[in-house]
C-alpha positions in Angstrom: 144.9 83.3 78.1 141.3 83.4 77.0 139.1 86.3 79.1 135.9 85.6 80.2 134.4 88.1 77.6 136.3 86.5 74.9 134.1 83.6 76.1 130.9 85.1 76.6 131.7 86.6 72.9 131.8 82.9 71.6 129.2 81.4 73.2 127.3 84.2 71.9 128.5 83.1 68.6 127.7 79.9 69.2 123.7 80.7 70.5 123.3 82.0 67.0 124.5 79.7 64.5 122.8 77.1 66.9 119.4 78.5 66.8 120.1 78.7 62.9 120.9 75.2 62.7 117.9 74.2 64.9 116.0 76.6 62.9 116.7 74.9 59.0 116.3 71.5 60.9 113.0 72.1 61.8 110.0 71.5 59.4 107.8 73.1 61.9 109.0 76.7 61.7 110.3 76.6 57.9 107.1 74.4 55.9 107.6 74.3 52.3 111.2 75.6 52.3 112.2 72.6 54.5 110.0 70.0 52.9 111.9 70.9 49.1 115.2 69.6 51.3 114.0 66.1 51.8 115.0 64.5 48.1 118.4 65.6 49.6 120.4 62.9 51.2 122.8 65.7 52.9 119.2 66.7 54.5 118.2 63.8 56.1 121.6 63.6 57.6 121.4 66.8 58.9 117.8 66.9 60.2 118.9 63.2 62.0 120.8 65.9 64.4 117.6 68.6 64.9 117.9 66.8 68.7 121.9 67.7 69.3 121.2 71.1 68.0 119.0 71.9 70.9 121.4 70.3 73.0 123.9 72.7 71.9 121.7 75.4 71.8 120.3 75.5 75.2 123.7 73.9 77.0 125.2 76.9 74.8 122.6 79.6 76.4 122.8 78.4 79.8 126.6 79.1 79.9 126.6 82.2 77.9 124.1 83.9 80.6 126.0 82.3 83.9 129.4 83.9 82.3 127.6 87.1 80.9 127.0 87.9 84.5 129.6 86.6 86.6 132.0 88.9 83.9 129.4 91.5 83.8 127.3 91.9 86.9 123.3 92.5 86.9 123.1 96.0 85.9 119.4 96.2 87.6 121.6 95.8 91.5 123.9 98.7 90.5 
């Protein structure tokens, strides 16, 4: 059985390599590096999906905080 810090760890896991896929999918935050990706068919593919990312990412946050403090507590009431 999977413990709700084993989950927490995850999601956790999952926040970052999230927010590094929205990050490399975004020509905004990465300029030049991003804009040598585009003669790449692979990159178009993946920056079709920038949108799911954030998805992911903020669906992926949400949870990890709610769990994080159901397993943890708020360490400000203690």
């Amino acid at each position: 059985m999977v413990s709700l810090a084993q989950i927490v760890f995850i999601l956790g896991i999952t926040n970052i390599i999230s927010l590094f896929f929205v990050l490399l999918s975004c020509r905004c935050m990465l300029g030049t590096f991003v804009n040598k990706l585009w003669k790449y068919e692979w990159y178009k593919k993946f920056y079709s999906l920038h949108c799911y990312f954030w998805w992911i990412f903020i669906i992926s946050v949400i949870f990890h905080a709610v769990l994080a403090i159901i397993t943890f507590g708020n360490p400000f009431l203690k």
